[in-house]
N, CA, C and O atoms as CSV, one atom per row, in Angstrom:
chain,resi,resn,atom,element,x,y,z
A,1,UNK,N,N,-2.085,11.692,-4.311
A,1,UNK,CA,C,-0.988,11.329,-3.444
A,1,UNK,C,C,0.034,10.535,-4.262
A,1,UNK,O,O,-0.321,9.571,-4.940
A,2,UNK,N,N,1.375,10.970,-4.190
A,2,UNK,CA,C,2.260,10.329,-5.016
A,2,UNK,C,C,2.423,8.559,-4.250
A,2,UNK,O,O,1.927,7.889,-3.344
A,3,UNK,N,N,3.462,8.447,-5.341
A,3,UNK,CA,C,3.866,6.642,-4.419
A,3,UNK,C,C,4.590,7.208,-3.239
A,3,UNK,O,O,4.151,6.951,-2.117
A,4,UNK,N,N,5.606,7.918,-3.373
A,4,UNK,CA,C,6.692,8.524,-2.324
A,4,UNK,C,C,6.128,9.074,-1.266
A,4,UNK,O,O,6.804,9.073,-0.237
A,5,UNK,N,N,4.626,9.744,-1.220
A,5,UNK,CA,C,4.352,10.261,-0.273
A,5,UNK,C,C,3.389,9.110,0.332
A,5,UNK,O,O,2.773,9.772,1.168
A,6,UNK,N,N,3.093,8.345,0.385
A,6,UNK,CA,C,2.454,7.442,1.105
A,6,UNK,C,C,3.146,6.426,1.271
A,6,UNK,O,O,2.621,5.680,2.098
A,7,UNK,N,N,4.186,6.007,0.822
A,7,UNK,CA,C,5.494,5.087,1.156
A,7,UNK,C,C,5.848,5.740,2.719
A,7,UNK,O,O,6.064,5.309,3.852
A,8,UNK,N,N,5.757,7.142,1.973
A,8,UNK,CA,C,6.706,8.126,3.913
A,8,UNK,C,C,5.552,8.218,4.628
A,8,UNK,O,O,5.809,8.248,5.831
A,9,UNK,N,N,4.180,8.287,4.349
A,9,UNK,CA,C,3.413,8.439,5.634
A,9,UNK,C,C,3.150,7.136,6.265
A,9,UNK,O,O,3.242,7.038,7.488
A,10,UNK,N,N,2.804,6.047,5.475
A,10,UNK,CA,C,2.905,4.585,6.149
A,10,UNK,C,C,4.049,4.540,6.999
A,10,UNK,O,O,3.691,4.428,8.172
A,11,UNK,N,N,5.332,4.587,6.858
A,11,UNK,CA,C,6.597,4.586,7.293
A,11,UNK,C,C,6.644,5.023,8.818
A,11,UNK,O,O,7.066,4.565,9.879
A,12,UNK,N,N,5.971,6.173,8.350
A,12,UNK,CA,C,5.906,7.597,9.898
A,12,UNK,C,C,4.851,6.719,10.747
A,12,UNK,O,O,4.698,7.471,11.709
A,13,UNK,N,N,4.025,5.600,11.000
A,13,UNK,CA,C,2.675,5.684,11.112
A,13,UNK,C,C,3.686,3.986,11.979
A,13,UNK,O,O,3.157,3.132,12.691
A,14,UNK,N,N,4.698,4.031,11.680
A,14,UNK,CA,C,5.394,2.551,12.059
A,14,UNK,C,C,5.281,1.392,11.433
A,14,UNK,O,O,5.717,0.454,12.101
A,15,UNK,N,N,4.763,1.051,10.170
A,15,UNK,CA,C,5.021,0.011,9.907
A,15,UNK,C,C,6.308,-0.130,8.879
A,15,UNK,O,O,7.232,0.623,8.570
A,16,UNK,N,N,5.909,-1.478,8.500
A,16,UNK,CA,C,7.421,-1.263,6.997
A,16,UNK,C,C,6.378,-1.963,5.718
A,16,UNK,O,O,5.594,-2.879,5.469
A,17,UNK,N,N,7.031,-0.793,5.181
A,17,UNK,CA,C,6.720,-1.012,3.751
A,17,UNK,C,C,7.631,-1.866,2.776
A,17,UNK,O,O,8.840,-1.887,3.007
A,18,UNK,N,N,7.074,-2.638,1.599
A,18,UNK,CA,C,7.870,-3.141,0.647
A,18,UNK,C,C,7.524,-3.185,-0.742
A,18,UNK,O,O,6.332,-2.892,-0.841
A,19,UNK,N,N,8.046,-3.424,-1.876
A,19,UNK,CA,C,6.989,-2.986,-3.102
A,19,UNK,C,C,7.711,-5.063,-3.726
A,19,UNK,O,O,8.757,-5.713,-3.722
A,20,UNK,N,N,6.142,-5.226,-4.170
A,20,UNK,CA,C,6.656,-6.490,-4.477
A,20,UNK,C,C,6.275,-6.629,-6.016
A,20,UNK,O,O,5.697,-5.602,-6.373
A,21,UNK,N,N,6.367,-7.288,-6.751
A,21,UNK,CA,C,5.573,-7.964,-8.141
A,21,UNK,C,C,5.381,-9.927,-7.567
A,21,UNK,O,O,4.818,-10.711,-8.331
A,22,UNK,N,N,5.766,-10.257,-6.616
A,22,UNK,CA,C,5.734,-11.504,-6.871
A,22,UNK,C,C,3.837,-11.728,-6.569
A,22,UNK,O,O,3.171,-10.747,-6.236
A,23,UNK,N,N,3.079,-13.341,-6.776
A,23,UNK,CA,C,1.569,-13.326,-6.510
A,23,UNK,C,C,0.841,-12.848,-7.268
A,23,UNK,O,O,-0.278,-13.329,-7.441
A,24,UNK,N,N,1.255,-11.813,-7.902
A,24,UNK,CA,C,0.316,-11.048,-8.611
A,24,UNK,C,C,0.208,-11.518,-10.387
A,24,UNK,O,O,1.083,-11.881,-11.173
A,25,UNK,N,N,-1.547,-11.275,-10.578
A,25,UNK,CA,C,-1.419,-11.185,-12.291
A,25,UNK,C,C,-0.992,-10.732,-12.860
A,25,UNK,O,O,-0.049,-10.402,-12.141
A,26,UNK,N,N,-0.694,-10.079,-14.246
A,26,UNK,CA,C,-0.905,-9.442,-15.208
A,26,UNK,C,C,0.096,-7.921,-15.036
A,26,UNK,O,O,-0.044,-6.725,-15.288
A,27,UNK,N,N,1.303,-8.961,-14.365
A,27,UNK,CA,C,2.536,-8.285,-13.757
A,27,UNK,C,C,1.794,-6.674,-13.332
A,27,UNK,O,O,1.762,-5.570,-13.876
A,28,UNK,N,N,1.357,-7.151,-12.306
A,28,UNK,CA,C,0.619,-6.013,-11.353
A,28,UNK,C,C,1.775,-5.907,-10.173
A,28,UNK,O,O,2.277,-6.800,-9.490
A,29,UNK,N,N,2.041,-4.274,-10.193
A,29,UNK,CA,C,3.153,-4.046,-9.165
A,29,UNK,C,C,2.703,-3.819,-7.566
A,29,UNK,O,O,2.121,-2.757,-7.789
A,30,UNK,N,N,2.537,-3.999,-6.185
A,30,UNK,CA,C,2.185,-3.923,-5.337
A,30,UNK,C,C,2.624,-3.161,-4.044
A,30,UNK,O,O,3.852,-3.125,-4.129
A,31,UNK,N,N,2.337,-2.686,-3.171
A,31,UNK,CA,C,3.178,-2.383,-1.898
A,31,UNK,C,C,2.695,-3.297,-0.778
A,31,UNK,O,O,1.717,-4.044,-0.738
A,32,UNK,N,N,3.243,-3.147,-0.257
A,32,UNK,CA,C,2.914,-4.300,0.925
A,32,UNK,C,C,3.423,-3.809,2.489
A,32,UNK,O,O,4.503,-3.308,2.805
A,33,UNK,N,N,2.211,-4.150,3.368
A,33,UNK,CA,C,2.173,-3.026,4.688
A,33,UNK,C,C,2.405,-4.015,5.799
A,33,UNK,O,O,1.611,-4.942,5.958
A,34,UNK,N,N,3.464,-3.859,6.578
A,34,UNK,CA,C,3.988,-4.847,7.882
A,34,UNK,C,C,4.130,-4.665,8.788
A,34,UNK,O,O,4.968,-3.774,8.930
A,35,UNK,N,N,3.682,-5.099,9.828
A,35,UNK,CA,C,3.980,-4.608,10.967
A,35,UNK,C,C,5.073,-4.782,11.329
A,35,UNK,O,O,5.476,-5.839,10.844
A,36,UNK,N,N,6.085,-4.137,12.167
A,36,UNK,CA,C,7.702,-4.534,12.442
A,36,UNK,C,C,7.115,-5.869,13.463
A,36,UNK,O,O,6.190,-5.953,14.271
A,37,UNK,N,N,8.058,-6.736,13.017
A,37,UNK,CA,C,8.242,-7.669,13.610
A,37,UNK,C,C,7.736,-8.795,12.789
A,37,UNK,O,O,8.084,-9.895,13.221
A,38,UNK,N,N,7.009,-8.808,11.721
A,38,UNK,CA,C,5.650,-9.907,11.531
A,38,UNK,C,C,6.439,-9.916,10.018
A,38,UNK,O,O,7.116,-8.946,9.678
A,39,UNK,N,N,6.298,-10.980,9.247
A,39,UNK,CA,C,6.439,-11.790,7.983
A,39,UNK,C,C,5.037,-11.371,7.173
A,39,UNK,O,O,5.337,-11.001,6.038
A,40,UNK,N,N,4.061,-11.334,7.338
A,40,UNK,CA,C,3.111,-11.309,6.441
A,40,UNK,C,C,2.557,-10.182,6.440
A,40,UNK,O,O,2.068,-9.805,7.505
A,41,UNK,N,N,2.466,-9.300,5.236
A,41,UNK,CA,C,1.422,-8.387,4.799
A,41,UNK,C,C,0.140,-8.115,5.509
A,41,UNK,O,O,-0.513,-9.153,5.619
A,42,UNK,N,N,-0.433,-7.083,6.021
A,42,UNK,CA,C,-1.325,-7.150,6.518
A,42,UNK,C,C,-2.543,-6.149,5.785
A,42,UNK,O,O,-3.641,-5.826,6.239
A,43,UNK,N,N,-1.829,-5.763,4.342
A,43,UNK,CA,C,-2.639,-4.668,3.739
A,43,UNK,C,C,-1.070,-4.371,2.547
A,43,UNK,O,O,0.155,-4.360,2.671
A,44,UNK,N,N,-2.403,-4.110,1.102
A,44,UNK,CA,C,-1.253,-4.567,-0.014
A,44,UNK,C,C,-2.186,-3.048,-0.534
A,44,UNK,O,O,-3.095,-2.747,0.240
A,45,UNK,N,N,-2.008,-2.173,-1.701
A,45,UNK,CA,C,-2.621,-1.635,-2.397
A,45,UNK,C,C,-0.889,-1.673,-4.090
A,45,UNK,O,O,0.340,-1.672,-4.158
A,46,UNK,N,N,-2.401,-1.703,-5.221
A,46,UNK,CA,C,-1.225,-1.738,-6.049
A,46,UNK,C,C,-1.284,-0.522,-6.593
A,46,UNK,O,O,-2.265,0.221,-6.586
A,47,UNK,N,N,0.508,-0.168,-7.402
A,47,UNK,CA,C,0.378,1.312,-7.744
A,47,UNK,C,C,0.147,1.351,-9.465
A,47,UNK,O,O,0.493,2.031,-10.431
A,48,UNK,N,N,-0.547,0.337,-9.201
A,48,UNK,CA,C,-0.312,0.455,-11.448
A,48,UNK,C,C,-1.828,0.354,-11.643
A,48,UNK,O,O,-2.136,0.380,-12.835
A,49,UNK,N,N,-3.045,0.225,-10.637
A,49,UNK,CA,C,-4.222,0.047,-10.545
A,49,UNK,C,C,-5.729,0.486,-9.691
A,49,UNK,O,O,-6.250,-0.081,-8.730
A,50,UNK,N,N,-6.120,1.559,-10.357
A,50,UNK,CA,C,-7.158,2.116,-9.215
A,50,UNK,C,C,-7.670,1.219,-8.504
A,50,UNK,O,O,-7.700,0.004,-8.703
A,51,UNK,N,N,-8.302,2.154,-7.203
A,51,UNK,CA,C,-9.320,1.313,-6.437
A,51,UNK,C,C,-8.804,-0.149,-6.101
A,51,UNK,O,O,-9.766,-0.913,-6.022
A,52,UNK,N,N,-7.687,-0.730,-5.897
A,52,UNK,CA,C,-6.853,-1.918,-5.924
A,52,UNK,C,C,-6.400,-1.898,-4.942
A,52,UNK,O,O,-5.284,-1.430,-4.718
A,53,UNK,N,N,-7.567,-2.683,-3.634
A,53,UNK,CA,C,-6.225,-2.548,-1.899
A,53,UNK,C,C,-6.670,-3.801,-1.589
A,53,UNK,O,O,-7.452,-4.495,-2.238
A,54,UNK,N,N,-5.871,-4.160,-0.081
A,54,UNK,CA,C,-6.550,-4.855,0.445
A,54,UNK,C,C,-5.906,-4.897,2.260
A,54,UNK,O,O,-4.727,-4.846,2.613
A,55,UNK,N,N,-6.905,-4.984,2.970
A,55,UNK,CA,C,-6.886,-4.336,4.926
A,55,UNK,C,C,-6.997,-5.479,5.165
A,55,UNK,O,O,-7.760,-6.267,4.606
A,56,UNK,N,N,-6.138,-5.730,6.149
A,56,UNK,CA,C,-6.472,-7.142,6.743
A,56,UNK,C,C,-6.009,-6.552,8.764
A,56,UNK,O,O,-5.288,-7.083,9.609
A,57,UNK,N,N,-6.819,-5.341,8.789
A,57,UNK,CA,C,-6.305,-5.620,10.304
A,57,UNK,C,C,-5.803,-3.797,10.305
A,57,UNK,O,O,-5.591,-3.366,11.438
A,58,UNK,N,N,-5.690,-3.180,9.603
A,58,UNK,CA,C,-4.936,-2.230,9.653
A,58,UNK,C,C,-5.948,-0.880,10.847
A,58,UNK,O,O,-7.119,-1.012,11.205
A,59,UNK,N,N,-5.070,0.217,11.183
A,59,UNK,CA,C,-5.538,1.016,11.851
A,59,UNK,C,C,-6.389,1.800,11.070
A,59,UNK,O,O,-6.181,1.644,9.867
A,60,UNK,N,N,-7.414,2.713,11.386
A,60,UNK,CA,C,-8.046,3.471,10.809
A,60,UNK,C,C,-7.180,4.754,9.905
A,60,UNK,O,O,-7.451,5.085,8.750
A,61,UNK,N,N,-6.414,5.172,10.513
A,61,UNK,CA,C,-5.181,6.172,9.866
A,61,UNK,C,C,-4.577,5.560,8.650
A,61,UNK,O,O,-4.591,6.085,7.536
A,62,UNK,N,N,-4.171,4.682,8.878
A,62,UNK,CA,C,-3.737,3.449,7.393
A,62,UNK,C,C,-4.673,3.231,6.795
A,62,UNK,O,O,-4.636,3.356,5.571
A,63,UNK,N,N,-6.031,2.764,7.552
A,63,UNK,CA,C,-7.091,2.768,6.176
A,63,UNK,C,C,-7.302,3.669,5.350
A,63,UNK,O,O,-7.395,3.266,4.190
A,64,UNK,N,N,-7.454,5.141,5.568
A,64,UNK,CA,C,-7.578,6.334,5.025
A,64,UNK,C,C,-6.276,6.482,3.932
A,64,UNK,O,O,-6.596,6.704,2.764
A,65,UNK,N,N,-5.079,6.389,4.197
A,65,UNK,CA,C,-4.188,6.750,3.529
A,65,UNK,C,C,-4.191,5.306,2.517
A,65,UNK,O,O,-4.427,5.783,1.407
A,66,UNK,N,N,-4.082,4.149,2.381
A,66,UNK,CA,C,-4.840,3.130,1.404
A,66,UNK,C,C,-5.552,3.172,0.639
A,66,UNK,O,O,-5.380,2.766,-0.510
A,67,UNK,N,N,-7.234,4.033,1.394
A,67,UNK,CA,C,-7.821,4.206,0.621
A,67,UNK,C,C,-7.975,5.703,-0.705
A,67,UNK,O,O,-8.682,5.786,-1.709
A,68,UNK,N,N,-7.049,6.607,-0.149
A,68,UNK,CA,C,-6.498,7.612,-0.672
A,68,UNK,C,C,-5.662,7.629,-1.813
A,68,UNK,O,O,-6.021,8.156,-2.866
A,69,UNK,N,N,-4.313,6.954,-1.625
A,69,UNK,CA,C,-3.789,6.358,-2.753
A,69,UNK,C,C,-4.407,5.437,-3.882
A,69,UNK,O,O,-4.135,5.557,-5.076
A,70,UNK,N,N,-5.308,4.464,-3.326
A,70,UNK,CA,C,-6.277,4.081,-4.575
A,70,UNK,C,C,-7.084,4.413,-5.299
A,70,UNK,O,O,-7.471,3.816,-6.304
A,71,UNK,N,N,-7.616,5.902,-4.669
A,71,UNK,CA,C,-8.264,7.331,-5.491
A,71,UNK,C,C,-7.555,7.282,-6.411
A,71,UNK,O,O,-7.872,6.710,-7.454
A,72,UNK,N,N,-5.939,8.136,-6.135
A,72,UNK,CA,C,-5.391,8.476,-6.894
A,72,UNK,C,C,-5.411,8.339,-8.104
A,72,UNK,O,O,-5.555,7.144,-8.361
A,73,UNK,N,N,-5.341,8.953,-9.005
A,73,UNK,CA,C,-5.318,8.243,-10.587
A,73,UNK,C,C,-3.715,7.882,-10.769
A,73,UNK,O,O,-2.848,8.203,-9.957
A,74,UNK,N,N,-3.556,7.356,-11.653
A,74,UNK,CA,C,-2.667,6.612,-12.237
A,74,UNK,C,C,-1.359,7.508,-12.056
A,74,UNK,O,O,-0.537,7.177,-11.201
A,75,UNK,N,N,-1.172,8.541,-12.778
A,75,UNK,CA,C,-0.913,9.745,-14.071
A,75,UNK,C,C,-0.202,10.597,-13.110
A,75,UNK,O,O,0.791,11.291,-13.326
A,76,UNK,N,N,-1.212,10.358,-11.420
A,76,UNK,CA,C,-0.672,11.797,-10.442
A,76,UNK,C,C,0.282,10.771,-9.348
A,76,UNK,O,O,1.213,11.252,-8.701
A,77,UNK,N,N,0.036,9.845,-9.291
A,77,UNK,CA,C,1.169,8.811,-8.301
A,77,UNK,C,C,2.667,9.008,-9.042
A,77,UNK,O,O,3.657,8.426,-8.598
């Protein structure tokens, strides 16, 4: 799954997406998953790092696509 295509399915699914570097180590780049209305992240996965998420609340449909993109290898995002 590319970055672009899970940027647009999160999107479709209603929340808002954002891509951050701030928080992070070893200038690790991030996305970050919001519910409209709400200030805080509720689920981050990064795109420079397998297997690299984190759910704090999210729907099962978002979990899948999270955990999908963190399959991904590097090379095919």
């Amino acid at each position: 799954m590319t970055t672009n295509e899970f940027i647009d399915a999160v999107k479709s699914i209603g929340y808002k997406v954002n891509q951050s570097n701030k928080n992070v180590t070893r200038r690790k780049h991030k996305i970050q998953i919001t519910r409209e209305g709400q200030r805080h992240p509720i689920a981050w996965v990064f795109t420079n790092e397998m297997y690299s998420m984190r759910s704090l609340g999210v729907d099962a449909k978002t979990y899948d696509l999270l955990v999908d993109y963190s399959r991904t290898p590097i090379n095919e995002r």
